[in-house]
MMTF fields as JSON, N, C-alpha, C and O atoms, coordinates in Angstrom:
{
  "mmtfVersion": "1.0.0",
  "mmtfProducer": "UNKNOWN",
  "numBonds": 371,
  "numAtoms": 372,
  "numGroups": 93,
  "numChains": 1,
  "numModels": 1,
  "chainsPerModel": [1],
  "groupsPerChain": [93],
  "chainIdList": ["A"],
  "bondAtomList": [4, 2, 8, 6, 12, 10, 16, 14, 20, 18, 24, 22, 28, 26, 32, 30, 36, 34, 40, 38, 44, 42, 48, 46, 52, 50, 56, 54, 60, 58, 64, 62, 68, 66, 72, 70, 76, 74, 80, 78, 84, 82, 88, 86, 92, 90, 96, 94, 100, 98, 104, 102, 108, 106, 112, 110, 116, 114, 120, 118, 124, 122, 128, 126, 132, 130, 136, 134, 140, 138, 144, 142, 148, 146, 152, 150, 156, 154, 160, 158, 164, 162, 168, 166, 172, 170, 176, 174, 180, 178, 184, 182, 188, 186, 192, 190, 196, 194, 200, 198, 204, 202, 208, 206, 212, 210, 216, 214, 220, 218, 224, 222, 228, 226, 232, 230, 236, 234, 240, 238, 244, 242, 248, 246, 252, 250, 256, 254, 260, 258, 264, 262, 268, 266, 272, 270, 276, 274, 280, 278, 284, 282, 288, 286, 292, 290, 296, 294, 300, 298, 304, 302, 308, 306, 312, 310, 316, 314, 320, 318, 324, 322, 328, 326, 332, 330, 336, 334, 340, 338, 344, 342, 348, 346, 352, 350, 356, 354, 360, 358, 364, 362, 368, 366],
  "bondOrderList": [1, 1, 1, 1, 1, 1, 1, 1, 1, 1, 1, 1, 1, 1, 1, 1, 1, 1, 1, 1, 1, 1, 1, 1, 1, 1, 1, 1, 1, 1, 1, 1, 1, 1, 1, 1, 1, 1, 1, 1, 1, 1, 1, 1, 1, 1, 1, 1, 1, 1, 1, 1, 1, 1, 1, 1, 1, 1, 1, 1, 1, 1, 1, 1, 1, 1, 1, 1, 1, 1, 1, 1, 1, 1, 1, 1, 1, 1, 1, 1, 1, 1, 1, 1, 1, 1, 1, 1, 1, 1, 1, 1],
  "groupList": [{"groupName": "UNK", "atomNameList": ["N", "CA", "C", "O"], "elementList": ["N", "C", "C", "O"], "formalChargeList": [0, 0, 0, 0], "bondAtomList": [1, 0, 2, 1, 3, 2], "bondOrderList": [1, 1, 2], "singleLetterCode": "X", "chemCompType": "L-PEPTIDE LINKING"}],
  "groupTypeList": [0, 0, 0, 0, 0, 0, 0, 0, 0, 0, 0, 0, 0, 0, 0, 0, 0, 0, 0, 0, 0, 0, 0, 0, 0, 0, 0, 0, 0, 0, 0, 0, 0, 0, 0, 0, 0, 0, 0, 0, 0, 0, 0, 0, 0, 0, 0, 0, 0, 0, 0, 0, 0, 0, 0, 0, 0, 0, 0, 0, 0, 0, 0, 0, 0, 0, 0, 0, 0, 0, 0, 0, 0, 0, 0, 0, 0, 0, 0, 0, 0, 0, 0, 0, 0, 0, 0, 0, 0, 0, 0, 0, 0],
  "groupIdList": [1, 2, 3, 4, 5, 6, 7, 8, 9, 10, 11, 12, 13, 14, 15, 16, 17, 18, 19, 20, 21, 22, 23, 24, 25, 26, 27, 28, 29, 30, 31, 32, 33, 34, 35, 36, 37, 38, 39, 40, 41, 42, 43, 44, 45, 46, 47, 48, 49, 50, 51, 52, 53, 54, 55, 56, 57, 58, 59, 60, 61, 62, 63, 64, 65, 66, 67, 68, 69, 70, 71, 72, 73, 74, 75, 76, 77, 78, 79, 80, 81, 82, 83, 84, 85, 86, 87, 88, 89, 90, 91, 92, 93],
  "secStructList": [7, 7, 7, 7, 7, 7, 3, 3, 3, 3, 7, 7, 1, 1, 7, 7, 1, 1, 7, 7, 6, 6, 7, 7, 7, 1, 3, 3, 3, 7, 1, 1, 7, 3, 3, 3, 3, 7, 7, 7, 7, 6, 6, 6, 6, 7, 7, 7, 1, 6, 6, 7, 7, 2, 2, 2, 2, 6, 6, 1, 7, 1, 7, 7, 7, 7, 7, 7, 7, 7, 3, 3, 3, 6, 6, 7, 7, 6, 6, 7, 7, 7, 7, 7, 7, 7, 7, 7, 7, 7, 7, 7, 7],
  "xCoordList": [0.845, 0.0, 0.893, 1.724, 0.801, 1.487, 0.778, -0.43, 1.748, 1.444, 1.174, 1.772, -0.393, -0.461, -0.47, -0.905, 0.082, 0.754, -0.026, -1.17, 0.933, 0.497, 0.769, 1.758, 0.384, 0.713, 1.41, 0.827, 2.828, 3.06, 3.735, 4.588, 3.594, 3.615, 5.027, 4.949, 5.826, 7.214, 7.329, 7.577, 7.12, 7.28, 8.322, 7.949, 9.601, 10.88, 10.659, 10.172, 11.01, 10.649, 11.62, 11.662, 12.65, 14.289, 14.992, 14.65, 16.387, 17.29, 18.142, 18.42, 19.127, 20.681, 21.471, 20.984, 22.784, 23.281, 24.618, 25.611, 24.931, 26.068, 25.403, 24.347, 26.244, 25.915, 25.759, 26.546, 25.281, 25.684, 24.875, 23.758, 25.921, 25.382, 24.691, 24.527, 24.415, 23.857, 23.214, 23.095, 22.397, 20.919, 19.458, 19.242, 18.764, 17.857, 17.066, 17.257, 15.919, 15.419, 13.969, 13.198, 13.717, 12.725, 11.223, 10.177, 11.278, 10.125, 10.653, 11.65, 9.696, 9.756, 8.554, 7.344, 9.22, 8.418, 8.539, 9.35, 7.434, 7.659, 8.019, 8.156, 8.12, 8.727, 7.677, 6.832, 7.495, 6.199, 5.337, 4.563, 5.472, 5.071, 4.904, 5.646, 4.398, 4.494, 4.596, 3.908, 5.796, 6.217, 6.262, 6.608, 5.901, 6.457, 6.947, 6.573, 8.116, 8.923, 8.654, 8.334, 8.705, 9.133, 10.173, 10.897, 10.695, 12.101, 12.572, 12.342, 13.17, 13.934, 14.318, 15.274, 14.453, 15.893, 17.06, 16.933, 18.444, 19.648, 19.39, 19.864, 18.705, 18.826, 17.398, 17.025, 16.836, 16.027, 15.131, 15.113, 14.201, 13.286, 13.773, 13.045, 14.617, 15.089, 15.068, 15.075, 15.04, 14.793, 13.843, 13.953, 12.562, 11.281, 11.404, 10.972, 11.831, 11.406, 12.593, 13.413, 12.595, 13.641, 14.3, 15.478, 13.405, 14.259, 14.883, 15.649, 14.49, 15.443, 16.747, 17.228, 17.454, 18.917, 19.981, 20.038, 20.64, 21.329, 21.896, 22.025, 22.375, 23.492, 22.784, 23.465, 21.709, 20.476, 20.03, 20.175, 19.495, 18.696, 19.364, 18.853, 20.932, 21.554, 22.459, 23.134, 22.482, 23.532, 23.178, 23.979, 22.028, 21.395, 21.918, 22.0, 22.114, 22.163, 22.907, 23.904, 23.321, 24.196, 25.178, 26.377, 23.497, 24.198, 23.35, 22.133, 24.042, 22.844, 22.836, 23.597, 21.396, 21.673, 20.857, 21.075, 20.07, 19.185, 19.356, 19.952, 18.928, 18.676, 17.578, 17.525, 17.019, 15.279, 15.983, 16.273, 16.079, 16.221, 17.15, 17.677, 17.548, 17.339, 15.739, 14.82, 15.751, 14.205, 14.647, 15.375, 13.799, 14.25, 13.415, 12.347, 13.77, 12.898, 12.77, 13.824, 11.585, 11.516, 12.179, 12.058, 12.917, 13.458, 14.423, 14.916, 14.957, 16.082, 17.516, 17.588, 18.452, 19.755, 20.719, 20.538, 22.048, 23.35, 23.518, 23.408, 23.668, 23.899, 22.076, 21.866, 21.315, 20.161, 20.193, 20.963, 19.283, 19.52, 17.947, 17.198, 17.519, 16.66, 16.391, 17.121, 15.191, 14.186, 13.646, 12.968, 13.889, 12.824, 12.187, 12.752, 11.221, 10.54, 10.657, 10.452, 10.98, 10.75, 9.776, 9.815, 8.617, 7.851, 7.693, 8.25, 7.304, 6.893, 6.625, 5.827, 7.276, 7.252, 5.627, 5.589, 4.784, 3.281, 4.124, 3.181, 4.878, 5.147, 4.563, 4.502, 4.064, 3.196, 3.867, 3.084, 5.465, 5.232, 5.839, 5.832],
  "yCoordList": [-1.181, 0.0, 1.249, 1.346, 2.218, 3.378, 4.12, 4.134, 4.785, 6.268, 7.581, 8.203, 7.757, 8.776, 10.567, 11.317, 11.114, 12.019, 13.136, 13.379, 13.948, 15.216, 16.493, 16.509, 17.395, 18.696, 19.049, 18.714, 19.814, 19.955, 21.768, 21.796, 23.123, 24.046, 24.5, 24.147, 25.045, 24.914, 27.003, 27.682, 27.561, 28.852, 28.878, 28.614, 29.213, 29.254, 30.514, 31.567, 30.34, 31.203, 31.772, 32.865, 31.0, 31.555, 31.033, 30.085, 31.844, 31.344, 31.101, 31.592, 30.23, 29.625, 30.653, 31.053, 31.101, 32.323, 30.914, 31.535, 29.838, 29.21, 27.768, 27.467, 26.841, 25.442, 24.861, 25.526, 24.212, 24.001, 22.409, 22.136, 21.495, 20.239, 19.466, 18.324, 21.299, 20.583, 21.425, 22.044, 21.973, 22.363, 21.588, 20.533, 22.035, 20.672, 21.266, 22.263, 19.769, 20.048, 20.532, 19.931, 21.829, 23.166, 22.269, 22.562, 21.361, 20.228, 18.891, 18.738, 17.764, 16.737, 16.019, 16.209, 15.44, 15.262, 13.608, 12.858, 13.28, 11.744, 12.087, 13.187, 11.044, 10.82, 10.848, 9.985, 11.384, 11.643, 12.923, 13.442, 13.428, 14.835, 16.186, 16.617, 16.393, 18.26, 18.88, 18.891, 19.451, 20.874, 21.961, 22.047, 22.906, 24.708, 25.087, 24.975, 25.661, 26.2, 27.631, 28.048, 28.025, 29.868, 30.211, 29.601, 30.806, 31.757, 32.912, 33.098, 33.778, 35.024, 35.575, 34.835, 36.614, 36.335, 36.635, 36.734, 36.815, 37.11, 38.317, 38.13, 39.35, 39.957, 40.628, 41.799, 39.403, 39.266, 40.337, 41.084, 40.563, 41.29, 42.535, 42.702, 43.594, 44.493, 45.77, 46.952, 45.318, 46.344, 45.871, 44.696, 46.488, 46.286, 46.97, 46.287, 48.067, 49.092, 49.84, 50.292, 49.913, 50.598, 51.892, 52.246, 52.389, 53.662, 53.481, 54.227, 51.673, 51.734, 51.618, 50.711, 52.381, 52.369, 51.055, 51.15, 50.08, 49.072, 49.333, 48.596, 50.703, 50.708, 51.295, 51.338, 51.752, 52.029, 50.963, 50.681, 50.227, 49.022, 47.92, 47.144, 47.777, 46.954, 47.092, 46.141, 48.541, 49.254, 47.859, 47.155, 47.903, 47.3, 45.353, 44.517, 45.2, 43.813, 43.154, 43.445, 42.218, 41.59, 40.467, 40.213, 39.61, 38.51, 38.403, 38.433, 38.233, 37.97, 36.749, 35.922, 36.359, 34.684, 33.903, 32.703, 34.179, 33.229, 31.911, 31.901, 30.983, 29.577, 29.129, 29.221, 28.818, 27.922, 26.546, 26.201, 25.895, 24.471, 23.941, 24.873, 22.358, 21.661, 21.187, 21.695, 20.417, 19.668, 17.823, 17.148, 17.424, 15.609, 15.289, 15.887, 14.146, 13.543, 11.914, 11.278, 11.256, 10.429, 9.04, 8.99, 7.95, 7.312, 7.116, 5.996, 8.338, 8.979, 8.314, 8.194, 7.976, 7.779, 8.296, 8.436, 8.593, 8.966, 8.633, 7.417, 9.035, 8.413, 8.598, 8.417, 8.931, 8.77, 9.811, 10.772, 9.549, 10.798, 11.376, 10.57, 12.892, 13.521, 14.3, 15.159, 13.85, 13.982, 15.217, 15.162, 16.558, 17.197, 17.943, 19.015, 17.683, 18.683, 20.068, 20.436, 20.815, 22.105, 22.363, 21.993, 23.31, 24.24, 25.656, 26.304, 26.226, 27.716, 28.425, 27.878, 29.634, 30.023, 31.247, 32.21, 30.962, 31.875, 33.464, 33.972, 34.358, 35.313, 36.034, 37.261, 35.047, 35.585, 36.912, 37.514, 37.384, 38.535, 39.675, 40.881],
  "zCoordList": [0.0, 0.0, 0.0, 0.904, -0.934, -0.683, 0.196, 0.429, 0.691, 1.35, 0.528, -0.351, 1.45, 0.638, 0.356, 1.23, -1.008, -0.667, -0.441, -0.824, 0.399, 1.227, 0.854, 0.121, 1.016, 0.395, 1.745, 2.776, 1.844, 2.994, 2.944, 2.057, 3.587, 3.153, 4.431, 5.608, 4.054, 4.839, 4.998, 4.001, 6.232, 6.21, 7.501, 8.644, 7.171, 8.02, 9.025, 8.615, 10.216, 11.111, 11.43, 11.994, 11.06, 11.131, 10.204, 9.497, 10.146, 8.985, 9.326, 10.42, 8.707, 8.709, 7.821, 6.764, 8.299, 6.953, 6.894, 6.516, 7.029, 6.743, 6.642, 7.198, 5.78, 5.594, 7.248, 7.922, 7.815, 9.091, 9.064, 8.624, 9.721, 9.539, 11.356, 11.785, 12.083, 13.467, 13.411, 14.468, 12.14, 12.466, 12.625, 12.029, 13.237, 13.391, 11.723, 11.026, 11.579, 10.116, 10.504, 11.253, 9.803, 10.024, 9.65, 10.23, 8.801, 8.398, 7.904, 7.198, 8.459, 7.966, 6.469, 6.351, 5.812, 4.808, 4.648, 5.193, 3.695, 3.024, 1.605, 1.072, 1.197, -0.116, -1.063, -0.824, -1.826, -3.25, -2.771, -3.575, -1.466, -0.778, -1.713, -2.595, -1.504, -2.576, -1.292, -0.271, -1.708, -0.465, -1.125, -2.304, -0.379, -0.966, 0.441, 1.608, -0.358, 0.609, 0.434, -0.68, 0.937, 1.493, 1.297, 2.083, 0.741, 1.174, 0.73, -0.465, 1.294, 1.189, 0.428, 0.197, -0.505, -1.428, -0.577, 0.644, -1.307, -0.852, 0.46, 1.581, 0.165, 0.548, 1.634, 1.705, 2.379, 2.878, 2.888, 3.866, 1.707, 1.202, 1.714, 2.693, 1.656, 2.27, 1.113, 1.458, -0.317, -1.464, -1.856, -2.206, -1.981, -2.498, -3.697, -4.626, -4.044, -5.254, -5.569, -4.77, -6.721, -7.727, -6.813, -6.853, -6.129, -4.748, -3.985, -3.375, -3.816, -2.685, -2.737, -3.416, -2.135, -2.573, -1.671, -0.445, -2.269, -1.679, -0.636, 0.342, -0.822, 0.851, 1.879, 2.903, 1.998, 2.763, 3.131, 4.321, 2.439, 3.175, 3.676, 4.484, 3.055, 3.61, 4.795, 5.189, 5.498, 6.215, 7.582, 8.197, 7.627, 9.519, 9.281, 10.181, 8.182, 7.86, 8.35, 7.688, 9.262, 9.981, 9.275, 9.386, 8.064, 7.342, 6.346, 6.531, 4.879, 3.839, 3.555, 4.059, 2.159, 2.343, 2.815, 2.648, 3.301, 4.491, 3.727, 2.65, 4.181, 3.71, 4.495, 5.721, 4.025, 5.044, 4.276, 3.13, 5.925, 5.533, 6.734, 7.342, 7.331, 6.308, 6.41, 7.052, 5.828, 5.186, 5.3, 4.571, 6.612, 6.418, 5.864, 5.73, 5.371, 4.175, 4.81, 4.814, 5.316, 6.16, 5.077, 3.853, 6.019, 4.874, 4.254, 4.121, 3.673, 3.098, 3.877, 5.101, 3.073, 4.151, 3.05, 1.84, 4.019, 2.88, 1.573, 1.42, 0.897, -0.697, -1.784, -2.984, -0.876, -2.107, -2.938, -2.94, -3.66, -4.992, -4.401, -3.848, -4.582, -4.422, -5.685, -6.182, -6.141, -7.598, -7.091, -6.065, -7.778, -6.979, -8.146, -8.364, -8.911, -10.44, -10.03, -8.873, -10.962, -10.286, -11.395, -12.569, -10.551, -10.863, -11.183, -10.297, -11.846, -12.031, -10.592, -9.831, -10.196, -9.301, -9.401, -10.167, -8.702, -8.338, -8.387, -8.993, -8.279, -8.184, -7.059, -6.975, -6.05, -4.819, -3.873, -3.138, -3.921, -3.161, -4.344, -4.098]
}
């Protein structure tokens, strides 16, 4: 019997600014799952509009980069390969 799949919606409450391999994982998923992730750009939404000027909005910035993740994948062990389709991004903000 398969398991069956879930829509699972991933909104990071915090960010990682470096690879780090003792972060805990922000969501767990199964395998055939549809996730949407959330995330930042580089510059954690900090220039919205053509005025805003880079060294203004970036003066307060501590670290750019965010990363939302990691993401366990139930199952999963060292060595698997991860299929992931990519989709058209909604242009939602």
């Amino acid at each position: 019997m398969k398991p069956e799949r879930t829509h699972v919606e991933v909104i990071p409450h915090d960010y990682s600014y470096v690879f780090n391999p003792y972060r805990e994982p922000i969501a767990e998923v199964n395998p055939g799952d549809q996730v949407v992730i959330h995330c930042n750009d580089a510059f954690e939404s900090r220039i919205q509009s053509e005025s805003d000027i880079p060294g203004e909005a970036l003066a307060t910035a501590k670290f750019l980069n965010p990363q939302s993740g990691p993401i366990y994948i139930s199952g999963a062990k060292p060595g698997d390969t991860l299929l992931s389709p990519h989709q058209e991004d909604r242009g939602d903000s």
